[in-house]
C-alpha positions in Angstrom: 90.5 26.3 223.9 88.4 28.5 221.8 85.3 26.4 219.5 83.6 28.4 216.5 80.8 27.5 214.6 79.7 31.1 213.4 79.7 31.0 209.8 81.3 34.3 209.7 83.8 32.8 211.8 85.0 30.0 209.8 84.6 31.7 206.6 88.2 33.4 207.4 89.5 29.9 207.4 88.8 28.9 204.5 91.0 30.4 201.8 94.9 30.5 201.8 96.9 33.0 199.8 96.3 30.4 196.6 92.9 31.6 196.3 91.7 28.1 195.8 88.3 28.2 196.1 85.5 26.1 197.4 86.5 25.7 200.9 84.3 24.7 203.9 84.0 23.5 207.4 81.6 22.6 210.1 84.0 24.1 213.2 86.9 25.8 214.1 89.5 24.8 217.1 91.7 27.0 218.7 94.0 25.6 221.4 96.2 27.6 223.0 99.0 24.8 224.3 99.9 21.3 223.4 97.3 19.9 225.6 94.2 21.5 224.0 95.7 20.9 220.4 95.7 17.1 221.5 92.6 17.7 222.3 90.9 18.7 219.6 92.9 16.1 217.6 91.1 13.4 219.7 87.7 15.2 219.7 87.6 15.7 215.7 89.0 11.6 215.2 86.4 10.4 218.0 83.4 11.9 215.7 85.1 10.7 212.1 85.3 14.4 211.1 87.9 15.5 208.3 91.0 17.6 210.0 93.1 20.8 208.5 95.4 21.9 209.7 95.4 26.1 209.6 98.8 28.2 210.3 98.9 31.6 208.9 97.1 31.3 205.3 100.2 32.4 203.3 100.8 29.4 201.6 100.5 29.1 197.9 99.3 25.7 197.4 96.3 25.3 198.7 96.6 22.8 202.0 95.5 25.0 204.4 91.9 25.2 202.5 89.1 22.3 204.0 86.5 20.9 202.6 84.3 20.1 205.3 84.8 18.7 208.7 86.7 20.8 211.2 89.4 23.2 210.9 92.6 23.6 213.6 94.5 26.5 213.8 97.4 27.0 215.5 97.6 30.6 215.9 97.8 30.9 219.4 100.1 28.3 220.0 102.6 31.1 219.2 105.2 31.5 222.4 109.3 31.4 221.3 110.2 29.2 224.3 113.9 29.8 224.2 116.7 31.0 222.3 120.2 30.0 223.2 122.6 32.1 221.2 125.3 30.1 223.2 124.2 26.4 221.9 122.7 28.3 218.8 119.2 26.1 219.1 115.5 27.8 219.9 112.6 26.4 220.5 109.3 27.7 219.1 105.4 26.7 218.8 104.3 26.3 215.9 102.3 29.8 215.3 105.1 32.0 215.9 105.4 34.2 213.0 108.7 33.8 210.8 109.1 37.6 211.0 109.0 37.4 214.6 111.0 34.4 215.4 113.6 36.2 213.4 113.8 39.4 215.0 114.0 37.7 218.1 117.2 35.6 216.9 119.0 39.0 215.7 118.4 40.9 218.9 120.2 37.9 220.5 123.3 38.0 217.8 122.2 34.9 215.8 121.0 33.9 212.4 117.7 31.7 211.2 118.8 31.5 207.9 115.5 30.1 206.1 113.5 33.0 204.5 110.4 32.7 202.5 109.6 35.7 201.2 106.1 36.1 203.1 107.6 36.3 206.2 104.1 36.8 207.7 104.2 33.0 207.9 103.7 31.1 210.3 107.2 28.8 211.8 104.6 25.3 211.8 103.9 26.1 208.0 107.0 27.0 207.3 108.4 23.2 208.8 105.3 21.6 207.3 106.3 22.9 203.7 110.0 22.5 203.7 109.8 26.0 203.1 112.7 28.0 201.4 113.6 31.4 199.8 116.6 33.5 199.0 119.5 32.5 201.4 118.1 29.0 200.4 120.8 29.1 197.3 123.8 29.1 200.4 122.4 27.6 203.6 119.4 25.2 201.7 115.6 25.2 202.9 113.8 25.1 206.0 114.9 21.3 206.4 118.6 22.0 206.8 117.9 23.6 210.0 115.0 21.6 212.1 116.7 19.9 214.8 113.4 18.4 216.7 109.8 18.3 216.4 106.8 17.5 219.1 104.0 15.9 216.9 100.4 15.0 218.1 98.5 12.3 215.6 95.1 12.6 214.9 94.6 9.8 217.6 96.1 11.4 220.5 99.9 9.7 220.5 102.4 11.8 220.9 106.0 11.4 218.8 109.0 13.3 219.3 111.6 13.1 217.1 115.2 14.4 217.4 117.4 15.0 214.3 120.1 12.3 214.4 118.8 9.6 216.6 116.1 7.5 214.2 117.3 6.3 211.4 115.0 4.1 208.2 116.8 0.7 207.8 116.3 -1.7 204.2 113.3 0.7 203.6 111.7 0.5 206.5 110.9 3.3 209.4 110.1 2.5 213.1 108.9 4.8 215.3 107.5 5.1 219.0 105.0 7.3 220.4 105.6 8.4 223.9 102.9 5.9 225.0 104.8 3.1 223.6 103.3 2.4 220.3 105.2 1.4 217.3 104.6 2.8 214.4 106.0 0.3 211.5 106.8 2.4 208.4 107.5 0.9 204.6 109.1 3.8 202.3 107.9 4.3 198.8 110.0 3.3 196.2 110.9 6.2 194.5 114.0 8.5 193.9 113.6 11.9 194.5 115.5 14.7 192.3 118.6 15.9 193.6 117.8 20.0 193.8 116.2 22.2 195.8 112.8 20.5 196.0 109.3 20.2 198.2 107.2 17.8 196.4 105.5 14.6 198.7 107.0 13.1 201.5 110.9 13.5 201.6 112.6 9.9 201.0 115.6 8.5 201.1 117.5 5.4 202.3 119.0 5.3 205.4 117.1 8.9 206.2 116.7 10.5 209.2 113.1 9.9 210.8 112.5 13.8 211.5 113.1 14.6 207.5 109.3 12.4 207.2 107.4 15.1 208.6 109.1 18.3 207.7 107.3 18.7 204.3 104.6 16.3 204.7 101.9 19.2 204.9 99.9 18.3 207.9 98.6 15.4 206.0 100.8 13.0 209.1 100.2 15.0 212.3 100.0 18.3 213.8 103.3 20.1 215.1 103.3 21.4 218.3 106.7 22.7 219.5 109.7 23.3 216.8 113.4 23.1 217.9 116.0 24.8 215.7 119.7 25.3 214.9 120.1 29.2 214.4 123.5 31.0 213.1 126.2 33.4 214.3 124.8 36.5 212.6 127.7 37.3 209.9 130.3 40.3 210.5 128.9 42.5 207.6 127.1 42.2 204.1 127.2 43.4 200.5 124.8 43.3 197.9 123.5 44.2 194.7 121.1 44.4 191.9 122.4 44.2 188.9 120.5 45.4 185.4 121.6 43.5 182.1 121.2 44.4 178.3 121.1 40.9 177.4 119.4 37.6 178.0 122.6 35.9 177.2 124.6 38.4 180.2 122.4 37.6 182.6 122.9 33.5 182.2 126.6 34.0 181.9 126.1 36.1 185.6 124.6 33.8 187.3 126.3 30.6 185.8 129.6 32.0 186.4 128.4 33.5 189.8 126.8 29.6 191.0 129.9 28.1 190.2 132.3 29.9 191.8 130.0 29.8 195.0 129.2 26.2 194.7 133.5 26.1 194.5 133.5 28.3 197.6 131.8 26.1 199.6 133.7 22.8 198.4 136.8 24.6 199.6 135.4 25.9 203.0 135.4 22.8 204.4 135.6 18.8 204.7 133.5 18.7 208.0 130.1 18.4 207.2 129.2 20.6 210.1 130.7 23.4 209.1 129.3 22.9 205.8 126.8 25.8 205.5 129.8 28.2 207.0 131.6 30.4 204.0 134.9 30.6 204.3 135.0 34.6 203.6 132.6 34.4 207.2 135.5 34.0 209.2 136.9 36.9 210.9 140.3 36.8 210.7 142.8 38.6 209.1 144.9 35.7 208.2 142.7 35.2 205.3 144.5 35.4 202.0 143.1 38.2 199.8 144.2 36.9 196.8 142.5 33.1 197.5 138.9 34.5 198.1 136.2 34.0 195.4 132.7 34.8 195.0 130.5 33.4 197.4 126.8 34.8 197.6 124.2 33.6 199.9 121.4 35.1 197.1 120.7 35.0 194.0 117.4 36.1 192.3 116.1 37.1 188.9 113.4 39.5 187.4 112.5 39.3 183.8 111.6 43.0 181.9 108.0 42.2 183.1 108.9 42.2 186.7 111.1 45.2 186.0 108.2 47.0 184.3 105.7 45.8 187.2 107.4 48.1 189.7 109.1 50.7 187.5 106.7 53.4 189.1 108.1 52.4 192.4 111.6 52.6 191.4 111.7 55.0 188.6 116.1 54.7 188.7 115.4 51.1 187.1 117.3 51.6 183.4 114.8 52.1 180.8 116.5 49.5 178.5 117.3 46.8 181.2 116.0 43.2 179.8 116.8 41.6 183.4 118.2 42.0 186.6 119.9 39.8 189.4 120.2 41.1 193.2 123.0 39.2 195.2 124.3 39.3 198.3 127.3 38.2 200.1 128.4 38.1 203.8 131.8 39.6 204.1 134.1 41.0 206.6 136.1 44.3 207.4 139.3 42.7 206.3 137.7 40.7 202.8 135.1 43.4 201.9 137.1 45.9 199.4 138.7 42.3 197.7 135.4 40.7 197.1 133.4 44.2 195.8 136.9 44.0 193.7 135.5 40.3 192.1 131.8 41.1 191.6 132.7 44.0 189.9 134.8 42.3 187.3 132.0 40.2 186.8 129.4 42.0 186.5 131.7 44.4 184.0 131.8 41.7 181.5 128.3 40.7 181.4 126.2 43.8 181.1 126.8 47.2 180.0 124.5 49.3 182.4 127.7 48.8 185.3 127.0 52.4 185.7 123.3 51.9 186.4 123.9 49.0 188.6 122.4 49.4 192.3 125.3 48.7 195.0 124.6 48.6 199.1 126.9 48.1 201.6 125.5 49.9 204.2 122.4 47.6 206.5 120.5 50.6 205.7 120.8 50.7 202.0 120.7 46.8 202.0 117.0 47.1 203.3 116.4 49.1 200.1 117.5 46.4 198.4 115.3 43.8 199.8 112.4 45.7 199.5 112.8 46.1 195.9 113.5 41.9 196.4 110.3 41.8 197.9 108.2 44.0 196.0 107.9 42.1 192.5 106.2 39.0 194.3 104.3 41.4 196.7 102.7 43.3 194.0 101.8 40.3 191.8 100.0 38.7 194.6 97.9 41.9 194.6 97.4 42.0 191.3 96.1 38.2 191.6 93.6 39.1 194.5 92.5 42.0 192.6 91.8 39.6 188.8 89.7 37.6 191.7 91.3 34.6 189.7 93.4 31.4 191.4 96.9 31.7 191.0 98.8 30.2 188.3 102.4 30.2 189.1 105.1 27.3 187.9 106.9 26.4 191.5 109.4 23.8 189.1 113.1 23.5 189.3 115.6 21.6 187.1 119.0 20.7 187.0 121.3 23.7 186.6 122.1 22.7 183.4 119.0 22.7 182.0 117.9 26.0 183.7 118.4 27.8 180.3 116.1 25.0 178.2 113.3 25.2 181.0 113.5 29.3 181.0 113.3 29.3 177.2 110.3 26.9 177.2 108.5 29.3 179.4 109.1 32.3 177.3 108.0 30.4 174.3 104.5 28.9 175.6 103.6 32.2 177.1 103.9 34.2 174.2 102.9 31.4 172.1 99.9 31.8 173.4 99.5 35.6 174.1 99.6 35.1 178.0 100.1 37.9 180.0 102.8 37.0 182.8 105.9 38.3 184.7 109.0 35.9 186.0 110.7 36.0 188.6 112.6 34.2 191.8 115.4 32.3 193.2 117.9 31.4 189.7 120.4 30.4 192.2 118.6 26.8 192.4 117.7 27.1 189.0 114.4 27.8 190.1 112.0 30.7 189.1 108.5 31.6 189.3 106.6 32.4 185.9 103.3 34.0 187.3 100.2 34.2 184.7 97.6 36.8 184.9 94.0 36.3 183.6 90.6 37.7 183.9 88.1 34.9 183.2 87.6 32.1 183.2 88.1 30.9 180.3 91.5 32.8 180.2 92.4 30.6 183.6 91.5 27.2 181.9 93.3 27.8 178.9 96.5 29.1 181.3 96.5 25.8 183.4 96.7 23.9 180.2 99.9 26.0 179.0 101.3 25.5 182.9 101.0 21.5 182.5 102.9 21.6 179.7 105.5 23.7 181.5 105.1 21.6 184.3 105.5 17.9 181.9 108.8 19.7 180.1 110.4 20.4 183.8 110.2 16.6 184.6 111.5 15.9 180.8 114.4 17.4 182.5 114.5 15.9 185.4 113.1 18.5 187.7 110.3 18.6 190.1 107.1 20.0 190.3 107.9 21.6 193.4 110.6 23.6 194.5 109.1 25.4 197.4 105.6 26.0 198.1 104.7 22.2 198.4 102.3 20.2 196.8 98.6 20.8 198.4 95.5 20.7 196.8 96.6 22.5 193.8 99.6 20.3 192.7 98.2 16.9 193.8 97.4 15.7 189.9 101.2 16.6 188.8 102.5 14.3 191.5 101.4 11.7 189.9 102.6 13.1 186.3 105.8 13.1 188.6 106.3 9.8 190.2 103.1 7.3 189.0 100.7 6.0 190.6 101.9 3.3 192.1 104.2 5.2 194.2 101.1 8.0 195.0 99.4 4.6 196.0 102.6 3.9 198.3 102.2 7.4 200.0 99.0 7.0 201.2 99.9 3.9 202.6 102.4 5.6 204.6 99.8 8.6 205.3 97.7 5.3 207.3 100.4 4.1 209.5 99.8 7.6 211.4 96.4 8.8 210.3 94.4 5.3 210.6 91.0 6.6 210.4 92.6 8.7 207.3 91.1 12.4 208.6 93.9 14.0 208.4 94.7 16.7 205.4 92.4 14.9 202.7 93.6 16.1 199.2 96.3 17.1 200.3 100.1 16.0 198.6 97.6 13.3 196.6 94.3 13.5 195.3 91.5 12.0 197.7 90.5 9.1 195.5 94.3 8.0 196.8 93.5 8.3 200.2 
């Protein structure tokens, strides 16, 4: 196991791609197998020192950066153990990279649907945030697909968990360690909102013990070995971005496009297993033509500003194009002509740039596509590092039918108030990002006031406060806008049952004067 205490050394540790400031630490751990990360659980809980837990840096929210005691990172805890394309389960450590892990699944003819768009990430952060991204609006986040975790708690004790076999009975949680410990867990009393969502400790009656920790941020324990359900990868693929004239074109797109996907799935089967199967995946040619409906896996928006943001890039963007929407959908040889045959219809009577429209059906001219996906959120994370400023970035989703009110609200504040900002993201889950740029101070203080206020009219209508990037540091004051403090105070009594000494991820999901 590698031990830093060179200043320049820990200084890398200390940021994450939030750009949070005012992070410190006395040490940095390395282990390099389960054993050593146990290790330097114990070592840091024997001398009463604060633990954070480091993956990659990408995420957004601010966990990842300490403030003081010692730092473990997990990056070379980063072997793929297995990958069964037969049972369609893998098994990873926790500092595999996302990319990686992914590749590795397609050159064995399978699937790992979950897709955060920095795929730099590492798989531990990826479980620890619930994290999500564009297939999310068909196959759901990171969650949906975590079959078994190895978890080490800042103590030593060891607890595997297996999706399926621990259940939460009246309100209550028991767990035990491999040593034999029980670990008696009460559930906060709250009700979480039914969307896509990553905000606190996932809770539900009756829920599955593994769903605890997948989200909870490293503020519970630290993963060690990931076991996963994977896909068959699907036959073939088309996709699309699609450029709109009108605000009102682009909601009627995407409301009639949800709909008749979230009616896809309802048909596609009763069996809950099968449920993240479409039924225009199966390859058969017994599939009648005239039954299928629109059924994408994607669905993501960019406002003119995003548009405008990379029109140097991609100079064939139309010059009068308010909006656009990429989709894609997972097609075969036989359904592939019918189902172009559907999307074209709609898109024809929602925008008048149909000739202008970007189609791919080739992998090739797919990967276009994505790049163009990815190069809005790419760019404006540049542009952030570049204003030196923290990012401001509403992470809130709402129920789909009051996507239009949150959107408008947004609009509104910003130019309201002369803000300079670009939106953006996943409108599939009702879910975008409105990104704020600033240079100054001043400029940052008066852009977190206009983001609260976003962030208060999201749970007016009954969203969250976080869709995808989690909670950390940064969001830890609107969790308790969101759910009180009494139920904040409930967290952290859960955070003890596994984190007695309470070292573990301070500030983290709530603020430290909860801990």
């Amino acid at each position: 196991m590698l031990h830093k205490t060179d200043p320049d050394v820990i200084f890398t540790y200390l940021t994450d791609a939030s750009n949070m400031p005012g992070g410190s630490a006395d040490e940095i751990y390395i282990p390099e197998s389960p054993d050593e990360l146990r290790e330097a659980l114990l070592r840091c809980s024997e001398a009463g020192k604060r633990i954070t837990i480091a993956g990659s840096g990408t995420g957004l929210a601010g966990a990842r950066v300490p403030f003081g005691g010692a730092v473990i990172s997990t990056e070379r805890l980063n072997k793929i153990l297995s990958i069964d394309a037969t049972r369609l389960r893998a098994v990873v450590q926790p500092g595999v990279r996302l990319s990686e892990f992914q590749t590795a699944c397609e050159e064995h003819g399978c699937l790992y649907p979950p897709d955060p768009t920095e795929r730099a990430a590492a798989m531990g952060g990826t479980v620890a945030c619930n994290s999500s991204g564009a297939r999310t609006f068909k196959y759901g986040a990171t969650r949906a697909f975590v079959e078994g975790l190895r978890v080490f708690l800042p103590d030593g004790e060891e607890v595997r968990l297996e999706r399926g076999t621990t259940f939460a009975r009246d309100g209550k949680l028991t767990l035990t360690t491999e040593s034999g410990k029980e670990l008696h867990i009460a559930l906060p009393a709250i009700s979480m909102p039914a969307m896509k969502h990553a905000a606190g400790y996932f809770i539900k009656p009756d829920m599955d013990a593994i769903d605890l920790f997948i989200g909870s941020e490293g503020t519970l324990g630290a993963i060690a070995e990931i076991t996963v359900r994977l896909l068959p990868m699907p036959e073939r693929i088309i996709a699309g971005v699609v450029f709109f004239d009108s605000l009102d074109g682009v909601m009627t797109f995407v409301e009639e496009a949800r709909q008749r996907s979230q009616e896809e799935r309802a048909k596609a089967s009763s069996d809950k297993s099968s449920s993240n199967e479409a039924r225009n995946d199966e390859a058969s040619d017994d599939i009648d033509l005239a039954t299928l409906g629109i059924e994408s896996r994607a669905l993501e928006y960019f406002d003119k500003h995003a548009l405008e943001f990379v029109h140097e890039e991609y100079p064939r963007i139309p010059a009068n194009a308010v909006a656009a929407v990429w989709f894609e959908q997972e097609v075969t040889d036989h359904t592939e002509e019918r189902l172009l045959e559907l999307w074209y219809d709609l898109i024809s009577r929602t925008t008048t740039l149909m000739d202008e429209c970007w189609f791919a059906i080739t992998e090739k001219d797919q990967e276009e596509l994505r790049e163009f996906r990815h190069a809005v959120p790419a760019k404006t994370y540049e542009r952030i590092r570049e204003l030196k400023q923290r990012k401001i970035g509403t992470d809130m989703a709402v129920p789909d039918k009051h996507f239009r009110a949150l959107y408008d609200f947004y609009v509104d504040e910003f130019t309201k108030e002369k803000l300079d900002y670009i939106i953006f993201g996943h409108i599939g889950n009702s879910h975008v990002h409105a990104n704020i740029f600033t240079n100054s101070p001043e400029e940052f203080t008066h852009a977190k006031t206009v983001y609260h206020r976003c962030v208060m009219k999201a749970l007016e209508l009954g969203g969250t406060i976080s869709a995808e990037h989690g909670v950390g540091k940064i969001k830890a004051p609107y969790l308790r806008d969101m759910y009180g403090n009494e139920a904040i105070k409930q967290f952290a009594a859960l955070k003890r049952v596994f984190d007695t000494r309470n070292l573990l991820g301070i500030g983290t999901i709530f603020e430290e004067e909860h801990s």
